[in-house]
Gaussian input, Z-matrix of N, CA and C with variables (Angstrom, degrees):
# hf/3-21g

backbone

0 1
 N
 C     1     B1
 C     2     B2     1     A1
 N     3     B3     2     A2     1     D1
 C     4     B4     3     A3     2     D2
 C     5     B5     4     A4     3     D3
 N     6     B6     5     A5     4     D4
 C     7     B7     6     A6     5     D5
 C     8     B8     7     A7     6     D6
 N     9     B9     8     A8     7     D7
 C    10    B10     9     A9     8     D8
 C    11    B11    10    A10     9     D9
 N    12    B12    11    A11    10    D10
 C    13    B13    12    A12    11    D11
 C    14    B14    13    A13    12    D12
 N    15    B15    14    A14    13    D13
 C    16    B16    15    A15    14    D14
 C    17    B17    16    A16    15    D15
 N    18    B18    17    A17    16    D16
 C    19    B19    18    A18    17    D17
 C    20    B20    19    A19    18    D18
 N    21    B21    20    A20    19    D19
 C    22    B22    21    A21    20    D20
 C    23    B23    22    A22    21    D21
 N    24    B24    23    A23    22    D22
 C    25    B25    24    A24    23    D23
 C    26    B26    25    A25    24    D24
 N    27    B27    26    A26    25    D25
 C    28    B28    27    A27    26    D26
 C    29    B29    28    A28    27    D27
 N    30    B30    29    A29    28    D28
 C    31    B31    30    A30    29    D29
 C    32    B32    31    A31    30    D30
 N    33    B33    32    A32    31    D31
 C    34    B34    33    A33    32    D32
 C    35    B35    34    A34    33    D33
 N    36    B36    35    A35    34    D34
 C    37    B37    36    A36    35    D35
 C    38    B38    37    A37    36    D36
 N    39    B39    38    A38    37    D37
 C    40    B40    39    A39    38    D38
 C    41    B41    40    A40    39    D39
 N    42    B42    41    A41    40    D40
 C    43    B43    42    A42    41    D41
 C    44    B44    43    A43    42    D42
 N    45    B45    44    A44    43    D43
 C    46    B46    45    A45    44    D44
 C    47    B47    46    A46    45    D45
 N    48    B48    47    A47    46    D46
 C    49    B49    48    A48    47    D47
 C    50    B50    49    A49    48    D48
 N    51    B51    50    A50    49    D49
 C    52    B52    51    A51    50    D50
 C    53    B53    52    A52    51    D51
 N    54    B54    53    A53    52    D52
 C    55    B55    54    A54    53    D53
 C    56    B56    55    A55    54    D54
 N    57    B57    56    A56    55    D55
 C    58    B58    57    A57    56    D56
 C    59    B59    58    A58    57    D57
 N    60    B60    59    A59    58    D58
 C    61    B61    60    A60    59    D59
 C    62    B62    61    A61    60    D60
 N    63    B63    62    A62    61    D61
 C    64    B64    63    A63    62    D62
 C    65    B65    64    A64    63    D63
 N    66    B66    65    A65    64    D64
 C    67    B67    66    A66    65    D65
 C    68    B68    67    A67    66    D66
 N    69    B69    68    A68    67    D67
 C    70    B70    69    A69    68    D68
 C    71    B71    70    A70    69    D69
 N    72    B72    71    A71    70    D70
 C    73    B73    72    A72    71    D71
 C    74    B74    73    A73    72    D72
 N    75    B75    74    A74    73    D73
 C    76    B76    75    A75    74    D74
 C    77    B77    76    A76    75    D75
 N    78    B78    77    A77    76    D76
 C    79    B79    78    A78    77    D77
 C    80    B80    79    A79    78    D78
 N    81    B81    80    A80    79    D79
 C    82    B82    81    A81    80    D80
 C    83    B83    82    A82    81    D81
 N    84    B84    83    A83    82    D82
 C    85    B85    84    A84    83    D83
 C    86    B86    85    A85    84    D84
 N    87    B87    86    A86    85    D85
 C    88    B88    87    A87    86    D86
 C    89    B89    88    A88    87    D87
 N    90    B90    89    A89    88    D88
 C    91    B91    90    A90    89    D89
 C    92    B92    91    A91    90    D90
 N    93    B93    92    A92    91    D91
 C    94    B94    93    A93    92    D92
 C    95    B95    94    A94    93    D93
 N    96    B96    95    A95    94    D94
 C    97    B97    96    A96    95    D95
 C    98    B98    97    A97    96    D96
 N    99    B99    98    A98    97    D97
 C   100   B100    99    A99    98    D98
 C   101   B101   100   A100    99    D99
 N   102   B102   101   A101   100   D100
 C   103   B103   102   A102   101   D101
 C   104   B104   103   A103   102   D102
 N   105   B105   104   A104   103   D103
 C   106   B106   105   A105   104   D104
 C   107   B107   106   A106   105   D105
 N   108   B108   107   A107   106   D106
 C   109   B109   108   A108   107   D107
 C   110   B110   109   A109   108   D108
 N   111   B111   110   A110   109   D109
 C   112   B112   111   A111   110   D110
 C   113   B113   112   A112   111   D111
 N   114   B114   113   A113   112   D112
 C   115   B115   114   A114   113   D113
 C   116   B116   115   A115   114   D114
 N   117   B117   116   A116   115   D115
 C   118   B118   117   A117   116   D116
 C   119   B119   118   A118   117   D117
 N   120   B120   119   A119   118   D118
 C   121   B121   120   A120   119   D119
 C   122   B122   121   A121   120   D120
 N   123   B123   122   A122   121   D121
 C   124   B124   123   A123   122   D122
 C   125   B125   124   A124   123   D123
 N   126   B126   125   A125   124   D124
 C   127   B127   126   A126   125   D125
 C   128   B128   127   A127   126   D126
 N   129   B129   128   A128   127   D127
 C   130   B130   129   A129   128   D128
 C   131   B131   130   A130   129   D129
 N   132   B132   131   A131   130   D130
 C   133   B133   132   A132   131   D131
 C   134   B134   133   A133   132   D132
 N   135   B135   134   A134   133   D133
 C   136   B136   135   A135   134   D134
 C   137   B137   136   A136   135   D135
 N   138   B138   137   A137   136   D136
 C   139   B139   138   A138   137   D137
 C   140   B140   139   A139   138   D138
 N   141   B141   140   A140   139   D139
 C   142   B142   141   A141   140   D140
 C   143   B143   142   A142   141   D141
 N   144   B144   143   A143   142   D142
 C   145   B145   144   A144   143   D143
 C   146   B146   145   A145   144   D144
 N   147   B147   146   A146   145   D145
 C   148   B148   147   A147   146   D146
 C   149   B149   148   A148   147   D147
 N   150   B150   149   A149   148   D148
 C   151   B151   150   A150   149   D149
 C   152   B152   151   A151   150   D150
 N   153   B153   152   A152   151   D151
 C   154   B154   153   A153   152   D152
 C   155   B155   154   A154   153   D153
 N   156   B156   155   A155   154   D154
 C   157   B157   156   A156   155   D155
 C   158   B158   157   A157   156   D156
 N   159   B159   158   A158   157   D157
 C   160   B160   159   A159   158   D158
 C   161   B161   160   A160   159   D159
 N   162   B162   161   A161   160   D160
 C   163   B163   162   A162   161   D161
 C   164   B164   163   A163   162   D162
 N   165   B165   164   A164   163   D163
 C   166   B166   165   A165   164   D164
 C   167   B167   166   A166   165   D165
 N   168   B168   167   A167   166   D166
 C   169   B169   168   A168   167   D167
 C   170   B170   169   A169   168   D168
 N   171   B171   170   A170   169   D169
 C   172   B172   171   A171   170   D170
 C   173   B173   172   A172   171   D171
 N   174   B174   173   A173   172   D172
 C   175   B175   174   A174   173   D173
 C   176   B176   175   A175   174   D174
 N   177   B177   176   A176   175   D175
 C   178   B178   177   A177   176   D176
 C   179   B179   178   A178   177   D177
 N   180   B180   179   A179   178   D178
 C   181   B181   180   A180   179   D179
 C   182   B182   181   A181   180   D180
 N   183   B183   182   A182   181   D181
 C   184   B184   183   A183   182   D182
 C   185   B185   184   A184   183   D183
 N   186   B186   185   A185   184   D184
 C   187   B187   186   A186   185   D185
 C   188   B188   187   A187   186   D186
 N   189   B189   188   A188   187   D187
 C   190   B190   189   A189   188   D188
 C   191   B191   190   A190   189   D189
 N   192   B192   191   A191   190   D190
 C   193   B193   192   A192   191   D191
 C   194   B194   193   A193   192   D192
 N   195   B195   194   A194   193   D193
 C   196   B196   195   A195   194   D194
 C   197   B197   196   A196   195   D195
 N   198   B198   197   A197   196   D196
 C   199   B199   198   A198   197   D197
 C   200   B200   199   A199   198   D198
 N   201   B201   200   A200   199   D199
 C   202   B202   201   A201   200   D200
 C   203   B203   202   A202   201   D201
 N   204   B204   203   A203   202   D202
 C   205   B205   204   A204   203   D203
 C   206   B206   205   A205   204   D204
 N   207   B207   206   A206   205   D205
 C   208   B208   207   A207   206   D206
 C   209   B209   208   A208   207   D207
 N   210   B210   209   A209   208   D208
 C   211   B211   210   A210   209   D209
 C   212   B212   211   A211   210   D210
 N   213   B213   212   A212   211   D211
 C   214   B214   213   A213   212   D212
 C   215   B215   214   A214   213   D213
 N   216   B216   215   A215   214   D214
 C   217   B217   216   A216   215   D215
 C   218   B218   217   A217   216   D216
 N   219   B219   218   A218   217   D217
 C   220   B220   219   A219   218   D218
 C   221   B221   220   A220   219   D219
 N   222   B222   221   A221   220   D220
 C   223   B223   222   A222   221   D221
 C   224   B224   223   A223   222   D222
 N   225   B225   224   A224   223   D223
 C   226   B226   225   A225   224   D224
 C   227   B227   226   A226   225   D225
 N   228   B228   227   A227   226   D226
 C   229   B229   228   A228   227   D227
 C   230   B230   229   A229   228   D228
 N   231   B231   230   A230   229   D229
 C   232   B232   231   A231   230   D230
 C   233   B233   232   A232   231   D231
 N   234   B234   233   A233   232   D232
 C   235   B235   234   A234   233   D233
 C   236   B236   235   A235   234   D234
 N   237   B237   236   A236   235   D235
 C   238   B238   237   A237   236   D236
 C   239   B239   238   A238   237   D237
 N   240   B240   239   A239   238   D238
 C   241   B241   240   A240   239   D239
 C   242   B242   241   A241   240   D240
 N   243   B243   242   A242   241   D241
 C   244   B244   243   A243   242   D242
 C   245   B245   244   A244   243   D243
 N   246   B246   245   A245   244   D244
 C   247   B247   246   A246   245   D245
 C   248   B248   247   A247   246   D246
 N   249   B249   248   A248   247   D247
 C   250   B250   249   A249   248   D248
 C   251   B251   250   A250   249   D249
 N   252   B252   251   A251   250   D250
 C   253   B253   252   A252   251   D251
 C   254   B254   253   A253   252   D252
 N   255   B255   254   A254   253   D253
 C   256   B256   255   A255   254   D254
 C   257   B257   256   A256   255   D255
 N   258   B258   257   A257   256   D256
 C   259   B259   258   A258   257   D257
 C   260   B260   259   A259   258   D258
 N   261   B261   260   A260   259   D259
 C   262   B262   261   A261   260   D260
 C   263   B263   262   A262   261   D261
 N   264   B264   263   A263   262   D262
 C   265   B265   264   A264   263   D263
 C   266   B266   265   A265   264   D264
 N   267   B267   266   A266   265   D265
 C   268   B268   267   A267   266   D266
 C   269   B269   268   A268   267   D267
 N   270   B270   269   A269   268   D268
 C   271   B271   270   A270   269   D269
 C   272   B272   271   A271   270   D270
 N   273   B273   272   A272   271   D271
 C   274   B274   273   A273   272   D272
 C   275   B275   274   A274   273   D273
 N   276   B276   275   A275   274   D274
 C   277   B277   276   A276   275   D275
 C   278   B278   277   A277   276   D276
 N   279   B279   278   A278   277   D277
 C   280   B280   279   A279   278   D278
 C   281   B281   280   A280   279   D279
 N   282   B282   281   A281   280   D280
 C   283   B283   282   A282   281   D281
 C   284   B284   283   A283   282   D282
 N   285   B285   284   A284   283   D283
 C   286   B286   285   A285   284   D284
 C   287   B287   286   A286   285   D285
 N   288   B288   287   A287   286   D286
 C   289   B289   288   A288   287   D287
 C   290   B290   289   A289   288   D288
 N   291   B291   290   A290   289   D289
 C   292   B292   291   A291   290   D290
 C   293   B293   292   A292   291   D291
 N   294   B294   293   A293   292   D292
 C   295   B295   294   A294   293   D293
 C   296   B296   295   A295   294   D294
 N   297   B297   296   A296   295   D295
 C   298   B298   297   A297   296   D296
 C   299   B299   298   A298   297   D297
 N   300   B300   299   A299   298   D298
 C   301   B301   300   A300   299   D299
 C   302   B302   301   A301   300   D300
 N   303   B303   302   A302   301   D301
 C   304   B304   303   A303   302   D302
 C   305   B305   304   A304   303   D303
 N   306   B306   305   A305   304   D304
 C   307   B307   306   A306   305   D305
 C   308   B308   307   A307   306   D306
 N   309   B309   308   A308   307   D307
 C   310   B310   309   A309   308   D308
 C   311   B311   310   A310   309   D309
 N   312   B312   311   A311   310   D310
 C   313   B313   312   A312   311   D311
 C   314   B314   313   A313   312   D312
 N   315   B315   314   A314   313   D313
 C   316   B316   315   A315   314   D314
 C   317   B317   316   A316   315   D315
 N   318   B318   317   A317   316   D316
 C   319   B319   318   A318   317   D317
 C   320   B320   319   A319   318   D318

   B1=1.4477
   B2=1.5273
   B3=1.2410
   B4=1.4978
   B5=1.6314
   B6=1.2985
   B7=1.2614
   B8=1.2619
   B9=1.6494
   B10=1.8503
   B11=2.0155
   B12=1.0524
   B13=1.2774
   B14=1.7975
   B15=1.6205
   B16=1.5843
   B17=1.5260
   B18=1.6246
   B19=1.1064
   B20=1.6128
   B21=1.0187
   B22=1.6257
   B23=1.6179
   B24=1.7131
   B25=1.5195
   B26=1.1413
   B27=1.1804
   B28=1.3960
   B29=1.1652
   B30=1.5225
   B31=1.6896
   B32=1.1210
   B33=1.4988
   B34=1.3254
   B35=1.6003
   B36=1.4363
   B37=2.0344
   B38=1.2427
   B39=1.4299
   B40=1.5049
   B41=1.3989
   B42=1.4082
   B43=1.5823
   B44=1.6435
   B45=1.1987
   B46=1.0513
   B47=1.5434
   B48=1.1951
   B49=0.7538
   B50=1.4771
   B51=1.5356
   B52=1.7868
   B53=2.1107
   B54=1.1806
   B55=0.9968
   B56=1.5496
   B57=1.7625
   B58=1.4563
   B59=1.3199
   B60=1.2544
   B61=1.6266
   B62=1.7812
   B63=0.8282
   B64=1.4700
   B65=1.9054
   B66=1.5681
   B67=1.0589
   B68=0.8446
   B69=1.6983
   B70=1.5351
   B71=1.7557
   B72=1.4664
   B73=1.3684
   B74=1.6153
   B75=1.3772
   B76=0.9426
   B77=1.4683
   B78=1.2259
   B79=1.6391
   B80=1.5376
   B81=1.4583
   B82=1.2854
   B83=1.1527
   B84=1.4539
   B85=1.3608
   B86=1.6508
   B87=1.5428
   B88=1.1862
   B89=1.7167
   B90=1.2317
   B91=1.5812
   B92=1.9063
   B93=1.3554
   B94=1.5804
   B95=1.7809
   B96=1.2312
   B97=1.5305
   B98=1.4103
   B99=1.5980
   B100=1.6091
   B101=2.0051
   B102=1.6033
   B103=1.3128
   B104=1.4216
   B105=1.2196
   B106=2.0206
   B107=1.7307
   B108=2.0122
   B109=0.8311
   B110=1.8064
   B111=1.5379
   B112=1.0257
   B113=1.8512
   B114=0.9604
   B115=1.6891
   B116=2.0490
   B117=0.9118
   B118=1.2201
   B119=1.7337
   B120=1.2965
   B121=1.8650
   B122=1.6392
   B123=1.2892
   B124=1.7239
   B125=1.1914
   B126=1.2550
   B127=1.9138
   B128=1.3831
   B129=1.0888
   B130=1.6363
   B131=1.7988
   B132=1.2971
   B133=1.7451
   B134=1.7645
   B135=1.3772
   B136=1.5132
   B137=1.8449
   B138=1.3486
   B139=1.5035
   B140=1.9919
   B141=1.4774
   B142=1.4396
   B143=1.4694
   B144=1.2962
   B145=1.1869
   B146=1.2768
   B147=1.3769
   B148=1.5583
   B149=1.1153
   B150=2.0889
   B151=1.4009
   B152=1.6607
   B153=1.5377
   B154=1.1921
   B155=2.3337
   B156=1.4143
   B157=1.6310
   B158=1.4983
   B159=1.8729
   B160=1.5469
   B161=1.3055
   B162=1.8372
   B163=1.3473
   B164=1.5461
   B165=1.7457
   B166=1.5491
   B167=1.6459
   B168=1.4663
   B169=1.2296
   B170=1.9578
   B171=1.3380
   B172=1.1112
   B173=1.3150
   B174=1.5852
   B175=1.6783
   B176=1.7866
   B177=0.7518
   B178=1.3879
   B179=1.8961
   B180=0.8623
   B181=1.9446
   B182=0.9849
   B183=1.4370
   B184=1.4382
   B185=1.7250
   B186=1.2228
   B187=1.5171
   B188=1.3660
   B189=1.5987
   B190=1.5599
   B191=1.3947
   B192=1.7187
   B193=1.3985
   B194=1.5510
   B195=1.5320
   B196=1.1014
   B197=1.4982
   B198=1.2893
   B199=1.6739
   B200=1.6194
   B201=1.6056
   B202=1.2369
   B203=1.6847
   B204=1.0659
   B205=1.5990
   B206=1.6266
   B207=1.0995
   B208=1.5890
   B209=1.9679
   B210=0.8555
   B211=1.1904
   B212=1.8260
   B213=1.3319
   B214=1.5180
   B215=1.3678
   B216=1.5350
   B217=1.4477
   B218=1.0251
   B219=1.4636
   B220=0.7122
   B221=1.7300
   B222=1.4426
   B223=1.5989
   B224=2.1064
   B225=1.6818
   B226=1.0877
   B227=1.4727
   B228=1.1667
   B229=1.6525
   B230=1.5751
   B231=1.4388
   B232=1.4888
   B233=1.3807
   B234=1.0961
   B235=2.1904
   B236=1.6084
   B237=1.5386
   B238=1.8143
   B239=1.6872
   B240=1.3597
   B241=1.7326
   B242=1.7525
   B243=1.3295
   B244=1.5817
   B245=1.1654
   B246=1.4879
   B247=1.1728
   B248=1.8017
   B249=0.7950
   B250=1.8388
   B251=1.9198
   B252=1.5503
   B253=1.3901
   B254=1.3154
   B255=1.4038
   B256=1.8935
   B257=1.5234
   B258=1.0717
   B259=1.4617
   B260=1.8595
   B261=1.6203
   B262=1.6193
   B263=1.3714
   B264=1.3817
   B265=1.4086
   B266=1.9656
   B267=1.5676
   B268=0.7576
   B269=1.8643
   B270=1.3940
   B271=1.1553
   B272=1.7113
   B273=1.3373
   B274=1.4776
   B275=1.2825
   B276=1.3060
   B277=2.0214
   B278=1.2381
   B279=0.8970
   B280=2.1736
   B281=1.6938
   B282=1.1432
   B283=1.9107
   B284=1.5117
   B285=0.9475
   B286=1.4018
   B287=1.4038
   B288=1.5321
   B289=1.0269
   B290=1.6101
   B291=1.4989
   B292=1.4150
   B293=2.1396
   B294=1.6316
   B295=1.8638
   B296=2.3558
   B297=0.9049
   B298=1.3366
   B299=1.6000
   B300=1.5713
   B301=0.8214
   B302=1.5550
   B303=1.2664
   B304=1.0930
   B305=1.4967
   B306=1.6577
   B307=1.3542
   B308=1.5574
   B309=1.8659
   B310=0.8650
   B311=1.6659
   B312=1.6250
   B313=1.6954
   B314=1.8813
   B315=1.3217
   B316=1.4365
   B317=1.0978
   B318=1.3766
   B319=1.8828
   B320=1.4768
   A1=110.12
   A2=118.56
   A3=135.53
   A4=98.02
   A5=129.08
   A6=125.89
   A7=126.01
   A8=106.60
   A9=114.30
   A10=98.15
   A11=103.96
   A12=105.63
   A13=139.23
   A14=94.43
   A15=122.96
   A16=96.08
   A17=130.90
   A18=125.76
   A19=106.61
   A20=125.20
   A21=131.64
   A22=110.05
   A23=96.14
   A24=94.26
   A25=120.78
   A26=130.88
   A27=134.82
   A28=108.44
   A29=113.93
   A30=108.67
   A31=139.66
   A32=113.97
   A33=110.06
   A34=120.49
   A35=101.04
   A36=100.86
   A37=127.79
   A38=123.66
   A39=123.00
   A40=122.70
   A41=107.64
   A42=110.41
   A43=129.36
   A44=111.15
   A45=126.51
   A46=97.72
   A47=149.10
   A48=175.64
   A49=116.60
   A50=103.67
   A51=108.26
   A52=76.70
   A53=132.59
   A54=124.16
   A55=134.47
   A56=89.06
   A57=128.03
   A58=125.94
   A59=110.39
   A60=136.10
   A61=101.48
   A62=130.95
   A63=137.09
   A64=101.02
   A65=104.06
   A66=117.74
   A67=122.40
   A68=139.78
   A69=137.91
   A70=109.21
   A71=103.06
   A72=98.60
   A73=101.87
   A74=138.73
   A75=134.72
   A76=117.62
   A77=108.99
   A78=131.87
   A79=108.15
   A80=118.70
   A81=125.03
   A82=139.28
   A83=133.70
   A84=127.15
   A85=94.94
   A86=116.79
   A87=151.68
   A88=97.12
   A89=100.35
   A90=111.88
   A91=142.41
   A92=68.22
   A93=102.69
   A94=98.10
   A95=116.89
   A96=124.19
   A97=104.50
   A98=124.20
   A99=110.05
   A100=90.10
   A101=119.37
   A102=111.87
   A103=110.39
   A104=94.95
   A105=99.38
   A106=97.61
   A107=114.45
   A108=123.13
   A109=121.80
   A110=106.41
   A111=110.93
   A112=88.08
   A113=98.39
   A114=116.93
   A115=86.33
   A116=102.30
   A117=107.07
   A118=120.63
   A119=96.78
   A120=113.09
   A121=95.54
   A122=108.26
   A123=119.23
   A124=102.81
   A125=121.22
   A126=127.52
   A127=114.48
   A128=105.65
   A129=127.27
   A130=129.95
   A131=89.20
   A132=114.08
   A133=73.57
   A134=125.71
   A135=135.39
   A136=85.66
   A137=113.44
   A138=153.08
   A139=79.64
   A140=88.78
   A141=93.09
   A142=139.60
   A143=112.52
   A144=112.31
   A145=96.88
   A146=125.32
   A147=137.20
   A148=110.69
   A149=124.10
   A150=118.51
   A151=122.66
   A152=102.73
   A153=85.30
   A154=130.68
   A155=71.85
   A156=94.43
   A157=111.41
   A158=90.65
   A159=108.31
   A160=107.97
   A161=122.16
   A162=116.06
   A163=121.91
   A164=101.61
   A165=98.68
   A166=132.08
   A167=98.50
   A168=101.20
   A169=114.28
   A170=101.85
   A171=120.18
   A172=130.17
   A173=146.41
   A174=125.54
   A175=111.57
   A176=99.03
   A177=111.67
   A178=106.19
   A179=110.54
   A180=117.43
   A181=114.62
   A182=105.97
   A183=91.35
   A184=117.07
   A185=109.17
   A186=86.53
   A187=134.86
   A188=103.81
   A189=126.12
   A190=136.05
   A191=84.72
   A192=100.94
   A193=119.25
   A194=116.65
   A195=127.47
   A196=115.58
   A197=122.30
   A198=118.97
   A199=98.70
   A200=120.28
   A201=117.24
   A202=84.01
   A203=117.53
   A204=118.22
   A205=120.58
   A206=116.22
   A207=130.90
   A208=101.65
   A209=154.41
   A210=148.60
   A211=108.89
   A212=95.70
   A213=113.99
   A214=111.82
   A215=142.20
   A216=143.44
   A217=90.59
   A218=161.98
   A219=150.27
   A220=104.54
   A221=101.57
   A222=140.06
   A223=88.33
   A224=103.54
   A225=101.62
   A226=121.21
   A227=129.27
   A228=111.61
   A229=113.27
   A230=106.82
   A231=106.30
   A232=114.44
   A233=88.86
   A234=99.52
   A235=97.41
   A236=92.16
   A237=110.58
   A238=113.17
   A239=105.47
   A240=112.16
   A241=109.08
   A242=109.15
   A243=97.58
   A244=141.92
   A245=122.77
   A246=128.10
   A247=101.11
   A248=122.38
   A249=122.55
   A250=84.15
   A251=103.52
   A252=109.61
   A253=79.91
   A254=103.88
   A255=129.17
   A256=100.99
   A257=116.56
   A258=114.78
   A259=99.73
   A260=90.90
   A261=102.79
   A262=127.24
   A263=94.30
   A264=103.52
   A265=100.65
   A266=123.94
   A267=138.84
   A268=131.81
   A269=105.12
   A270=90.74
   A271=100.61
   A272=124.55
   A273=145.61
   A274=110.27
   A275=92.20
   A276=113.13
   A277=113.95
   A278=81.46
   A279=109.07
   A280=99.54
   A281=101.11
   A282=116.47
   A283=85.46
   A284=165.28
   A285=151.07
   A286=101.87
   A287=112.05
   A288=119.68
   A289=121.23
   A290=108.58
   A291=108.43
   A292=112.56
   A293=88.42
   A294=88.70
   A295=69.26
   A296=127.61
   A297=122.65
   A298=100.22
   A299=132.70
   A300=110.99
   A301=144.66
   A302=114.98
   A303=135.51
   A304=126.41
   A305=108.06
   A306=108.68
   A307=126.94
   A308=117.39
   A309=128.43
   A310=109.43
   A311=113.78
   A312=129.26
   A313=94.39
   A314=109.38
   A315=111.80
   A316=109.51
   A317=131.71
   A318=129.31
   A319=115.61
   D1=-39.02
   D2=-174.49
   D3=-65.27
   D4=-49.97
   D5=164.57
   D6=-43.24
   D7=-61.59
   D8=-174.32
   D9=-51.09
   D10=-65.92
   D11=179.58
   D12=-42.61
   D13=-37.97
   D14=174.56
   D15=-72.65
   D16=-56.48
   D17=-163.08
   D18=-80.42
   D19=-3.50
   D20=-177.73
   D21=-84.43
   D22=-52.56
   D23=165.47
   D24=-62.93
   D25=-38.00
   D26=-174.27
   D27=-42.57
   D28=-63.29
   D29=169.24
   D30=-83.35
   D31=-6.87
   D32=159.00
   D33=-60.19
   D34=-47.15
   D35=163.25
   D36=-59.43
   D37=-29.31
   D38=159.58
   D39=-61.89
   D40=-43.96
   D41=158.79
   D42=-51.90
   D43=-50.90
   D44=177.78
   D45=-51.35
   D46=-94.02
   D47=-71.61
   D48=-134.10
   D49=-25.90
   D50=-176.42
   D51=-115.99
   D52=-2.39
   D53=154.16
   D54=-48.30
   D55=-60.88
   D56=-164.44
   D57=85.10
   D58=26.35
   D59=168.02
   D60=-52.99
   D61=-17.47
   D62=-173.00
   D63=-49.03
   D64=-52.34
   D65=-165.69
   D66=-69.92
   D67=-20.57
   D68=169.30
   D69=-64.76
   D70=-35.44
   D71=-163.24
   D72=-58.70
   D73=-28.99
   D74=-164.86
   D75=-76.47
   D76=-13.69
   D77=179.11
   D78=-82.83
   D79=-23.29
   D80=162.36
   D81=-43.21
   D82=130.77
   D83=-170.57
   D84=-99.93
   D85=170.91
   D86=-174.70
   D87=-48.35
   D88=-60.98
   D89=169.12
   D90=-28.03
   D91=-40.38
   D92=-147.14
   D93=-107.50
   D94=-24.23
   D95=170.74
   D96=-86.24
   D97=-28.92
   D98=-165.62
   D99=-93.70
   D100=-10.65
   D101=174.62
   D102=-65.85
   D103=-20.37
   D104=-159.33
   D105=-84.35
   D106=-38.78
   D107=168.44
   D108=-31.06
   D109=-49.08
   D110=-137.60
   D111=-101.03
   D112=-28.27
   D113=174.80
   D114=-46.15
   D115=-71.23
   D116=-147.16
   D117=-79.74
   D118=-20.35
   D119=174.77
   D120=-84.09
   D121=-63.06
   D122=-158.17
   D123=-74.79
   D124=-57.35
   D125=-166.41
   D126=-72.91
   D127=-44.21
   D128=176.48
   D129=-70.83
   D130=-64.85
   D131=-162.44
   D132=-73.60
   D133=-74.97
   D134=-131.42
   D135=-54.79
   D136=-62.78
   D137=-177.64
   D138=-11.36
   D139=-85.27
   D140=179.97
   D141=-62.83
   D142=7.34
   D143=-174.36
   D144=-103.37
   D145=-29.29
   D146=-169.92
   D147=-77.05
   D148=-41.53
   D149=165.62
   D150=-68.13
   D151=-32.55
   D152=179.33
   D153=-75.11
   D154=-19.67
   D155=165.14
   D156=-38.69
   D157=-66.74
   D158=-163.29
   D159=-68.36
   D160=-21.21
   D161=177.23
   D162=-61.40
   D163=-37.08
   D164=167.99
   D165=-41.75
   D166=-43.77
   D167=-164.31
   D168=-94.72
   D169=-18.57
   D170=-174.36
   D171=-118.57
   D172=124.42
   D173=-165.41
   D174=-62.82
   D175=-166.58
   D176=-171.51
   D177=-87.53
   D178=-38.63
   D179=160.89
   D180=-52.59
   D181=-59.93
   D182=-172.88
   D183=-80.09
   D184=-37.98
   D185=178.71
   D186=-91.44
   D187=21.04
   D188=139.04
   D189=-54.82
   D190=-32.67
   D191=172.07
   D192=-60.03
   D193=-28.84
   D194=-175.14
   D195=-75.62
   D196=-8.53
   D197=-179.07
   D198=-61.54
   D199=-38.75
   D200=-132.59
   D201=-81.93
   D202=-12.58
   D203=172.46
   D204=-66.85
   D205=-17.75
   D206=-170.32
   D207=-77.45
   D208=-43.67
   D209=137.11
   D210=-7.98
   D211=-98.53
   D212=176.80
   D213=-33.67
   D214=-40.12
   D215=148.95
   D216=-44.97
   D217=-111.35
   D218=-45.14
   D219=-122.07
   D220=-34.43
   D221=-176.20
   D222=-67.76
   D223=-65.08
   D224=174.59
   D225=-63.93
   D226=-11.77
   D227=179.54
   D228=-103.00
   D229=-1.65
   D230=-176.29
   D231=-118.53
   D232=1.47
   D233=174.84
   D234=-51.36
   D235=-58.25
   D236=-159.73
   D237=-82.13
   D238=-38.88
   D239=171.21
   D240=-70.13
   D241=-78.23
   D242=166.71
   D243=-85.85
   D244=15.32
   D245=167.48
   D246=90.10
   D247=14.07
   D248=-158.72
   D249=-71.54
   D250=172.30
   D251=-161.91
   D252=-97.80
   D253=170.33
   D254=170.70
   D255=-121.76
   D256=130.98
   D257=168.64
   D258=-132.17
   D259=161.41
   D260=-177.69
   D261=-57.64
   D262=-28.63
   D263=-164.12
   D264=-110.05
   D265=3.82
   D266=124.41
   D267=-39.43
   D268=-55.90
   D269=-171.80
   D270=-112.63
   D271=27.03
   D272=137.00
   D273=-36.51
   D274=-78.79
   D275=170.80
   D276=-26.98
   D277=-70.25
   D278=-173.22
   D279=-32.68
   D280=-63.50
   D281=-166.10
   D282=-80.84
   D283=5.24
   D284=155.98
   D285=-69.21
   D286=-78.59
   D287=-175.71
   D288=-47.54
   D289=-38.04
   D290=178.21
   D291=-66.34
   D292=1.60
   D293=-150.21
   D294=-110.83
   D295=-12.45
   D296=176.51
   D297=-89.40
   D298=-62.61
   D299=174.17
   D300=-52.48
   D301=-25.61
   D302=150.04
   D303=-38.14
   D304=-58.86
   D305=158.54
   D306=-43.16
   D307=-58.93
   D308=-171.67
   D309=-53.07
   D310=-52.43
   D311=169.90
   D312=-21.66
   D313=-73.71
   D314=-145.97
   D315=-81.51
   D316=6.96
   D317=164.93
   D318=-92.40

């Protein structure tokens, strides 16, 4: 995992860099560097540490199966943080999919 990740940065900084991407970051506010921070420790780093976790224990189907859940989190974590609407047939969806993955889990 330390590789996929090590070798990803690797070229994202070579890119960056024979780009000249260097230079926006400096235009950055205080804000906007700990977003990028968090992009990249929490969203990223965590992201992968959690699939590859789940790959141990689980095949590769099934815990593919689990992307299709990332929507429906998503519906649920921003109802209450940003205020986003909930609708019925919104969270219809949601329990479908949670009622498909489920299926897929137990074969």
């Amino acid at each position: 995992m330390l590789l996929v990740i090590g070798f990803g940065w690797l070229l994202s900084i070579v890119w960056l860099a024979a780009d000249g991407g260097w230079t926006g970051y400096a235009q950055l506010g205080r804000e906007a560097l700990w977003a990028l921070l968090f992009l990249g420790v929490a969203s990223s780093g965590l992201a992968y540490i959690f699939w590859y976790s789940g790959l141990q224990k689980i095949d590769a189907v099934q815990a593919g199966a689990f992307l299709y859940i990332e929507p429906f989190v998503t519906m649920l974590i921003a109802w209450p943080l940003l205020g986003e609407r909930m609708t019925i047939s919104a969270l219809m969806r949601g329990f479908a999919i949670l009622a498909g993955v489920t299926l897929i889990n137990r074969a």
